[in-house]
Structures are given as C-alpha cells and as structure tokens.
N, C-alpha and C positions, 0 to 999 in steps of 0.2 A: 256517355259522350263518344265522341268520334275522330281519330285522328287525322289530319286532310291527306288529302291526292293532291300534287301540287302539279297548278295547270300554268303552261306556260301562254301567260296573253300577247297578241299579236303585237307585234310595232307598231299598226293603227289604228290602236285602241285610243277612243275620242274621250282625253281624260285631262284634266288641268293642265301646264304647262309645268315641268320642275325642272330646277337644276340638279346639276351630278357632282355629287360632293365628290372632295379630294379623295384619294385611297385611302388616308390618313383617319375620314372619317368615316368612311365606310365599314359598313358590321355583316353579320351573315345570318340571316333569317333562316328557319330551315321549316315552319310549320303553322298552320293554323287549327286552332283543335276547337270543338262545339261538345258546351259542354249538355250538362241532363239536361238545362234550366231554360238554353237556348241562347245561352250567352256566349259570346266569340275570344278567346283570349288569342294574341301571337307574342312569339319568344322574344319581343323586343326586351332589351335590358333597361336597367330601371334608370340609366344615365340620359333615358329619352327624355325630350323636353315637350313632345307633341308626338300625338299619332289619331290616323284615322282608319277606320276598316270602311270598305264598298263592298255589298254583294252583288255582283252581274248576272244578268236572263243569262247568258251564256258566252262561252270566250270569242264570241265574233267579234269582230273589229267594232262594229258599231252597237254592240250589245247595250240596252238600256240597263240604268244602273236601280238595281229592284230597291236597297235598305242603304242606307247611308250612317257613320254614326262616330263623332268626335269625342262621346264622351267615355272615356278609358282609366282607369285606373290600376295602378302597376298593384302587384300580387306575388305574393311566392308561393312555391307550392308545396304539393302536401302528398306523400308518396301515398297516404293509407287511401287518400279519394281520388287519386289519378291525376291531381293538379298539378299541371306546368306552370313554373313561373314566369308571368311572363304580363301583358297588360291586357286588360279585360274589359268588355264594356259591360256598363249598371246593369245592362238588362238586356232581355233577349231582343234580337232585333225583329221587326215587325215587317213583313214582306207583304206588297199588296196582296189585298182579298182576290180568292180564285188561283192564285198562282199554287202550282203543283207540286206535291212534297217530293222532292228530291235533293239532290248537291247541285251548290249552285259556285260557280267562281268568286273568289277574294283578290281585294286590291287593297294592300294597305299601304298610305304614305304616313310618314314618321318625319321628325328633326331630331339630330342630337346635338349637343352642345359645340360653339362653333361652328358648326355645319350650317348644308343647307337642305332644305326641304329634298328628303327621298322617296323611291318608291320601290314597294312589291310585289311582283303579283305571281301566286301561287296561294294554294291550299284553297280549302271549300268551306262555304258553309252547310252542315248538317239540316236542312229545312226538312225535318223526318218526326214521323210519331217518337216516341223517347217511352222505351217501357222498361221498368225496371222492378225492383223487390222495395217495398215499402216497408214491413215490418217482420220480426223473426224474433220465435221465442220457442223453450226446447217447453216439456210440460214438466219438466224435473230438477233440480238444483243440482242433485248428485244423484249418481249409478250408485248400486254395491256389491257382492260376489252372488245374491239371491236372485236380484231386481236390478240387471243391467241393460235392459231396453228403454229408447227416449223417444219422444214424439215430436220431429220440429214442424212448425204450425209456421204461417204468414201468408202475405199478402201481397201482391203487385198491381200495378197500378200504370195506364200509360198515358204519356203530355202529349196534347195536340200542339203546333205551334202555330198552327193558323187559328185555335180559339183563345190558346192561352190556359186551357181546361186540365184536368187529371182525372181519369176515369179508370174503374178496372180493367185489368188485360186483361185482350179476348180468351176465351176458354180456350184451352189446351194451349197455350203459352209456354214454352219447354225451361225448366229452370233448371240450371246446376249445382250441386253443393260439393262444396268441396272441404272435406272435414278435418282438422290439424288435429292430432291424435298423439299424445305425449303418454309413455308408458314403461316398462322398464328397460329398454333399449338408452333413455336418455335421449330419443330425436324425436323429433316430429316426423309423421309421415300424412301422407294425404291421402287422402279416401272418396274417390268421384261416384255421387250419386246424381240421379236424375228423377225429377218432379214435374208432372202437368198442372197448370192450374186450372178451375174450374169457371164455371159461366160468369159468380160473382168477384172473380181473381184470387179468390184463396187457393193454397194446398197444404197438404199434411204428409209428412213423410219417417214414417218409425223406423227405428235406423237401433241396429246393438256395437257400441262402439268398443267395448272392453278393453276399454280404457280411459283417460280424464282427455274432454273434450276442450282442448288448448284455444280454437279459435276456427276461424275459417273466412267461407265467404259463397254467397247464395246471390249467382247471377242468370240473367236471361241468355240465352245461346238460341241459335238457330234461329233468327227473326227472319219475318218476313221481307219483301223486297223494300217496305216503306217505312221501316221499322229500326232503328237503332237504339242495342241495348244501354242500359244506364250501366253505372258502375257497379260491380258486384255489392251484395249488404255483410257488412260483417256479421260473423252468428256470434252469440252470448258464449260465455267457456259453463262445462259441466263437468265439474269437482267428482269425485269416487270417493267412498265410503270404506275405510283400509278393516279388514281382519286378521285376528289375532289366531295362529294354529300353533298344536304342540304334536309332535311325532315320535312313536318307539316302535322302532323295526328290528327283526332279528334273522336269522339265516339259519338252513338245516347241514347246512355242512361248511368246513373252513377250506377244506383241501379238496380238487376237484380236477379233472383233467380237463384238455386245453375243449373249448366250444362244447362244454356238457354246464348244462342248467344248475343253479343252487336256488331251492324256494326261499326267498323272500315273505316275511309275514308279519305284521304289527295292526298297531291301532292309530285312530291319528281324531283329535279333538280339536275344538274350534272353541273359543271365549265366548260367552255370550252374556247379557244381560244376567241370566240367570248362575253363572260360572260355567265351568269347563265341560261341554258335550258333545256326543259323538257326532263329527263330523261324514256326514253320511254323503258318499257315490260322489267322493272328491278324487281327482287323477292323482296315482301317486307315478313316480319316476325313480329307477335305480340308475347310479352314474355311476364311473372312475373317476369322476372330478367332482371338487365341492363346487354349489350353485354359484353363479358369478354375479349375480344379480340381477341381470338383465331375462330374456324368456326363451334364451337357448338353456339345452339339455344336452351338452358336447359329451359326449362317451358316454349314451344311454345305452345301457346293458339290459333295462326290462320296464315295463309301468304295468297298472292295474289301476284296479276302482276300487275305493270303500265301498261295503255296503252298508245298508242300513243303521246297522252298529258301528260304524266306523273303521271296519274290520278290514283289511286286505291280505289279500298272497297271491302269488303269482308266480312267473320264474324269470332269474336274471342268468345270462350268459355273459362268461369270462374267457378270454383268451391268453390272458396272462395274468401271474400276481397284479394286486393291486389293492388297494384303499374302496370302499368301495361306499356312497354318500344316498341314502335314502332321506326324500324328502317331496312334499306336493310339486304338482307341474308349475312353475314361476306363474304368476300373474301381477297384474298391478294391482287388483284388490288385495293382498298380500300383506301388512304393515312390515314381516319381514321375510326370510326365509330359511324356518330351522330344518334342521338333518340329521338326524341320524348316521352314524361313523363306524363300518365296519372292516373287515378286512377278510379277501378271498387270495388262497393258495394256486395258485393253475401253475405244475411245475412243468417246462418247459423241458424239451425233447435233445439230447445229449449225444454225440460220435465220438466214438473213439476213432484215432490215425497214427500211423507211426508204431503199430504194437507192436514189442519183441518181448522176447520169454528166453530164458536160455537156463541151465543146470551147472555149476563148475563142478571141477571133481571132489569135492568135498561136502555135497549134495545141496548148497546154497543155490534156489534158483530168486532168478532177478528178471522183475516183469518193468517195464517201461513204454509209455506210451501218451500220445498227445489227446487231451479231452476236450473236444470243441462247442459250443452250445452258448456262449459269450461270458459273462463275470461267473466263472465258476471255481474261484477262488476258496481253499478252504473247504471244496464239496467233499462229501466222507465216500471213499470205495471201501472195495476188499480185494482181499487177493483169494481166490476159491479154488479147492481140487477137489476131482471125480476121482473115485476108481472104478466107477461100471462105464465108463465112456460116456459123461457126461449124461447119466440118465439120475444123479442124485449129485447134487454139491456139499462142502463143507468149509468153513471159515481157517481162514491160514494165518491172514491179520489184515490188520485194516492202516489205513493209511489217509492224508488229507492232500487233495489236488493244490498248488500252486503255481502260481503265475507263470507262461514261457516268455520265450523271447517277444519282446513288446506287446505282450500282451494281447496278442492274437489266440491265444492258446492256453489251456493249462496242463500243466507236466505233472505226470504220475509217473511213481518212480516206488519200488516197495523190493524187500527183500528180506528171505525167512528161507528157514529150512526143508527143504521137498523131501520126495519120494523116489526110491529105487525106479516106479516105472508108476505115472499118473498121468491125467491131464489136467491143465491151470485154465482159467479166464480171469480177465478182472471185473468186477461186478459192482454198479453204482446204482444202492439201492434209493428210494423214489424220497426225497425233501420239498419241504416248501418252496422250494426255487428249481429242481428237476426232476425227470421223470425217472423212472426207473431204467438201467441200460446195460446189458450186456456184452464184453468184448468179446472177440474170436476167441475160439480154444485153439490151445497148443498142447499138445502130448510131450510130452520130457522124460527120458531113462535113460540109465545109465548101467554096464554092467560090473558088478562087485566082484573084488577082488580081495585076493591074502597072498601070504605069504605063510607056506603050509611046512616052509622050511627054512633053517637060515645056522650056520655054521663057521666055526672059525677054528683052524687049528694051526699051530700047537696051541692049546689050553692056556699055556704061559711060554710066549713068546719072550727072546731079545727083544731088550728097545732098539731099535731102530733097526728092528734085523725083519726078514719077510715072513708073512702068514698068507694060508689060502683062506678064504672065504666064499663058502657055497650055500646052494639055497633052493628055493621053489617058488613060483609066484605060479597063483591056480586063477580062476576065473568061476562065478556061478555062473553056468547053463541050464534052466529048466531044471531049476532046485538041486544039481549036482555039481561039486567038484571038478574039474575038468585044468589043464595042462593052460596057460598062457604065453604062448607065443610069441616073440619081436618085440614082448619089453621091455621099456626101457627101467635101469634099476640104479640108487645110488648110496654108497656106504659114507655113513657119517660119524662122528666120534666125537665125545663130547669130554674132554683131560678131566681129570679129578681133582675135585676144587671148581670147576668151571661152571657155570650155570649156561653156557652157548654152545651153540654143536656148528661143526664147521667138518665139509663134505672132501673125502678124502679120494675115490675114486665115483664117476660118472658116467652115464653114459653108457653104461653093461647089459649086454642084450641077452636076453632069456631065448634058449635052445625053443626045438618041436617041443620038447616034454616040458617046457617053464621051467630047465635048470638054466641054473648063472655058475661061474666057478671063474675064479680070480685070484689076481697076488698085489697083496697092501702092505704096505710099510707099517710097521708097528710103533706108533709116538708113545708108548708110555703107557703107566696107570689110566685106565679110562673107562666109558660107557660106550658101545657099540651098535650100531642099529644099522639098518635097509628102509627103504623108501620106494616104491616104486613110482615114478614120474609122470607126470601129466600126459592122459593119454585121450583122443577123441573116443567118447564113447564108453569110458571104463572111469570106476570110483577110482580113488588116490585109497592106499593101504599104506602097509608099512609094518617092519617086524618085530619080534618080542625083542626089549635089548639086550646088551652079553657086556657082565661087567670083565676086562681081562687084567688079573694083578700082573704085571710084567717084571722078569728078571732083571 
C-alpha cells in the first residue's frame, strides 16, 4: 500500500455545494492511504455517519472526477498488515479504461453527528501496479550445531488495477528480508538480506542464521516508477536443535609471572544418540570470569580447537591472580554452558619506600619501612645480612607486613640482633599474590669496646667517707686493643639486699690513654660497677663488678 501526498485543491474546484460545520464539529483528517487490494481507506473516526471518496484527473479547478464511491465501511486497524483505522471502501475503485497508472487527487466529504455535510481534500489515490511477496517458506523446521544452514523459497506476484489481474513480478524484482534472530543475548536483532526474483517471480535465498529464527519480514524495495510495493510478508520462525557438552580441562602450572602463558589442555564430549563422544574441532575459550550466558567471552585469556578426538591445548595468558573458567565458545545450539574451574597465581610487582636500618649500642638493629603494591597485608619478608658485601645473604628473621595509615600502605617493621660490622636488606620472597622484591642495602657497624680496667680504693672504705675510682676503657681497632678517648663513663651501686642499681657519679670522661679517675662517696655494703654511655658509633660495655664490705 501507499501512504498519500496531501494535495491542496484549488477554491474552484467544481464540486457539490456544502456547508461548514461549527468548530464544534469539526475533526482533523490528516491522510488517505491505498491499500494492496486497491481499496482507499481515510482516518475518518468511526462517529462518522456518512462519507464519500472522489478520485480527480488532476488538481485543476475543473478537473473531471475519474471513480467516485459512497460505499465505505469503518475499520480498525491492524499494526502486523499496516492497517489504519479508519473507513474503507468494499472494493477497489475502478478508473476509466486507458487512464494512466499514476497518483491521482482525493476528495473526501463526510457528516458526523449533528453536523453538516464536510469536506476534504488532500491525499492520493495509488492507481499503480501493487507487487508484492505472495508466499514464504524456510526448507527446514529447525537448525542444529551440525546443520545450521536454511533455504527461504517464495514467491511474488504483481496487481494490475486497470485489469483487476495478479501476475508474477517482472524478473529481477529486488526483495528484502529482514531476519528477527533470537539467541543468547535475549534480544532480537535484525539481519538485512537481499533477493532477486526470477522470470517466473520466484527466489530462493540460503541464509546461516545461528541462531532460532524469531520472525521477520520479506518486502519489495526499489520499485519501479509505476510500481508500489505491497506490505512486507511475514517469514515462518525456525526453532534450533539444543546440544548437550561435558568438559575437563587442566593447566601446566598454578603460579606464573605477570603476561607469561600457562598451557591449558582437556578433552570436551558431546551427548549423542549413541552416549557421550568426542566432540571434535569445537571452539573452546579460557576466561576470568564464569560464562554469563549470553555469547560474550568477557576476560578471554586464550581459546583453541578440539581436534579430532576432542582433544585441546593451547595457551592462556594471566596478568593477575585469578579464578580462571574453561569452557566451549557460547552458542545458542548450547542446552547449557558447563566449565570447568581453575585457578592461576600471577604475583604481582611490590616497592618498598620509607626504608631505615639503624644499630643501637647494644647490637639490636631495627629495619622499618613502607611496602607498597596494594592488599599486602600479612605478606611474609625477612630481614637478611651479607658479610662479603652483599655478594651472599643469610636469614636473620622473618616477619609479616601490616596495614599503614589508611591503608595506602603496608608497614614493616622487624628487629633482632646484628653484627659488629655487616650489611642488612629486607627481602620479600615471591607468594601467590607478589613477586619476589628486594630492598636497598644498608651497611651497619659499630666499634666494640671494654673496660680493660676498673678500681677502687681503699679496699674497705668509711661509709659515707670518700673513695677513688679508676679504670680503662679500650676500643677494637683492626683486631687490637687501643686507648678510648672522650668517653663518656658512669659509676653505679647496687646496696646489699638490693636487686636495683642506681648511678652514683656520670658523666666522666676518659683521658688520651682511656683513663678515668674520680672521688665517690662510699653508701655502704654493696656491688659496684662502670658502664660506659651511649656513644655514636661505639658498642655499650661495661665493667667486671667490685663487691666492697664497708667499715
């Protein structure tokens, strides 16, 4: 059918006389349409109580009126055939013999209730050949994963309306199909093919829809100048034929660094009549995600073929941990989609920042520092020392990262007993969640010290009368003995009975030669001891004690 051009008729169109209803009864026409058949319908509503169509030679003022025709009957319409609701005459209208296929001008007068006699004029009548698709049929009921090709077959056909005839379309008549295609997506998509027909008006068009053919619709397109197409034909639906598969896949390694390949390898079997056989030169797909249903493959790591035996391997690539889901490339021949479930290691690349290392003087060193690389809570380091300059390590202890401040960060923190003179790093060796990672060295030493002397006399002092107290404090230099200089030194006494020592004089500084020599007040019965103090660069010592019985 054909929707009109609406022609506007002169004011002098020599046409009955009518009145001009109120506004009140006034309606709004907007079209007149011609349908295949050659019948005229226009949008009057169905409250009309009268209406007439006229076809005109042309919009001149004095145009002879070609068909005339009161007889109309109201209609609703039908979305699937293109029908407007609206009111129709019985039959096509009949235009004198000779006259030329073209669009010709409409005049339609109406009454509606209480009203009076109106009129319209606009839209066409369609006076054209009418060719269209007559019949359609696929050669198959259903597709299946083997045998998913279809053959649609039909037929077109075109109306004279000057004989009233139906004849085949001329050869090479251009048809469209447009294919509704329902699959595991859940929608429909459309699929535009095109079709010539032949001398007798048939064609035949093989078509692989892979998928179940929902519906469609097979129209003419591209007609010629005298030629309007019919309404598309709807196509028949073709059903799919579901199979059943069962898959075992395995992997040649679990842990693996970040974009290096793990082979993927199994077998994959199909249901058959006969039971479970090898499914041969079927797609498979490795992912990080399980199938969703539909015929993506979101976070495809690798695919392959079965061969013959139903065999596969291939390689899948990982850039991080992850779950990893082997299974056929989705299809809708499919009844479902099983997987196999495995799991790959990719440990992920670790810094350290914020590193400090330091020694106190009582050889305790303490390494601290931030580990960045994201949830690496709980990750196992070490704390490692060289003694050839880091050309060989050794385990000192080990420790577990924790959480920093908000969790940008994790804090290592570790402390054990060092070395006169070594170098440390802390060392994160490689886990299923990170790589393996080495901090900066730091060298740490300290030089050792004694107390090579240490004296008090008299032997048995007064209590509370004065004693001297002399001594030595030495240093190792390159495996010798040697004098200590400018340190600093502190006498402490621990009373008898006492379990606590509490420091009696401070602060006494060691000559050139590492002598000290002093005067302390004598408290009584006690233990007596030296200490030498906290010095950058030098162990902490301390002297043999001196019990003194006092007078």
């Amino acid at each position: 059918m054909r929707a009109a051009t609406v022609f506007a008729l002169s004011a002098g169109l020599t046409l009955p006389a009518l009145a001009t209803a109120p506004a009140a009864y006034a309606i709004d026409m907007t079209r007149a349409v011609t349908y295949d058949d050659g019948r005229l319908v226009v949008d009057l509503p169905a409250q009309a109580l009268w209406a007439k169509v006229s076809v005109l030679a042309s919009t001149a003022p004095d145009a002879d009126v070609l068909a005339t025709s009161d007889d109309l009957r109201f209609e609703y319409g039908d979305w699937a055939t293109e029908r407007i609701t609206g009111w129709v005459t019985s039959e096509a209208l009949k235009l004198p013999e000779g006259t030329a296929l073209g669009d010709y001008p409409v005049v339609v007068e109406y009454r509606m209730p209480s009203g009076t006699t109106q009129k319209w004029t606009g839209g066409t009548y369609s006076y054209k050949l009418h060719t269209g698709v007559d019949t359609l049929a696929f050669d198959r009921k259903t597709t299946s994963y083997d045998n998913r090709k279809v053959v649609l077959s039909g037929t077109a056909s075109t109306w004279d309306p000057s004989t009233g005839a139906r004849t085949p379309a001329r050869a090479g008549t251009k048809i469209q199909v447009s294919v509704n295609l329902y699959d595991l997506d859940y929608r429909s998509r459309t699929a535009g093919l095109t079709v010539t027909t032949g001398a007798d008006g048939t064609f035949s068009l093989p078509y692989t829809p892979n998928a179940e053919i929902s519906g469609g619709k097979a129209t003419v397109v591209e007609p010629a100048a005298d030629t309007d197409p019919d309404v598309g034909r709807p196509l028949p639906a073709v059903g799919i034929e579901k199979l059943t598969y069962r898959i075992n896949a395995g992997q040649n390694k679990f842990r693996v660094t970040k974009n290096t390949d793990v082979t993927m390898s199994g077998t994959v079997q199909r249901l058959t009549q006969d039971g479970w056989k090898p499914f041969a030169y079927a797609p498979v797909v490795t992912a990080n995600t399980y199938p969703r249903g539909d015929l993506a493959v979101p976070g495809q790591m690798g695919s392959g073929t079965t061969d013959a035996e139903g065999k596969f391997k291939y390689g899948a690539r990982a850039t991080y941990a992850t779950q990893t889901y082997t299974y056929l490339r989705p299809s809708p021949y499919f009844e479902d989609i099983p997987y196999d479930q495995s799991e790959i290691a990719v440990p992920q690349p670790l810094t350290y920042s914020v590193l400090k290392m330091s020694m106190d003087q009582y050889g305790e060193v303490h390494a601290t520092a931030h580990l960045n690389g994201g949830d690496c809570a709980n990750e196992p380091y070490q704390l490692q020392v060289s003694f050839d300059g880091g050309r060989s390590w050794n385990w000192l202890k080990s420790g577990k990262a924790q959480y920093g401040n908000g969790y940008s960060y994790c804090k290592v923190d570790i402390k054990t007993w060092g070395y006169v003179s070594a170098t440390y790093r802390l060392h994160h060796y490689e886990t299923d969640r990170y790589a393996p990672k080495d901090s900066g060295t730091v060298k740490l030493s300290r030089t050792e010290t004694r107390f090579s002397a240490f004296s008090i006399t008299p032997n048995r002092p007064r209590e509370n009368s004065k004693m001297t107290v002399t001594g030595t404090v030495q240093k190792k230099t390159n495996g010798t003995w040697k004098a200590l200089s400018g340190a600093k030194v502190t006498l402490v006494f621990r009373p008898k009975g006492d379990r606590n020592w509490y420091w009696v004089t401070r602060n006494v500084t060691t000559n050139a030669s590492g002598k000290f020599s002093f005067k302390a007040t004598n408290y009584g019965d006690g233990t007596w001891g030296m200490y030498k103090q906290d010095q950058a660069g030098y162990f902490y010592s301390e002297s043999k004690e001196k019990y003194i019985d006092a007078i």
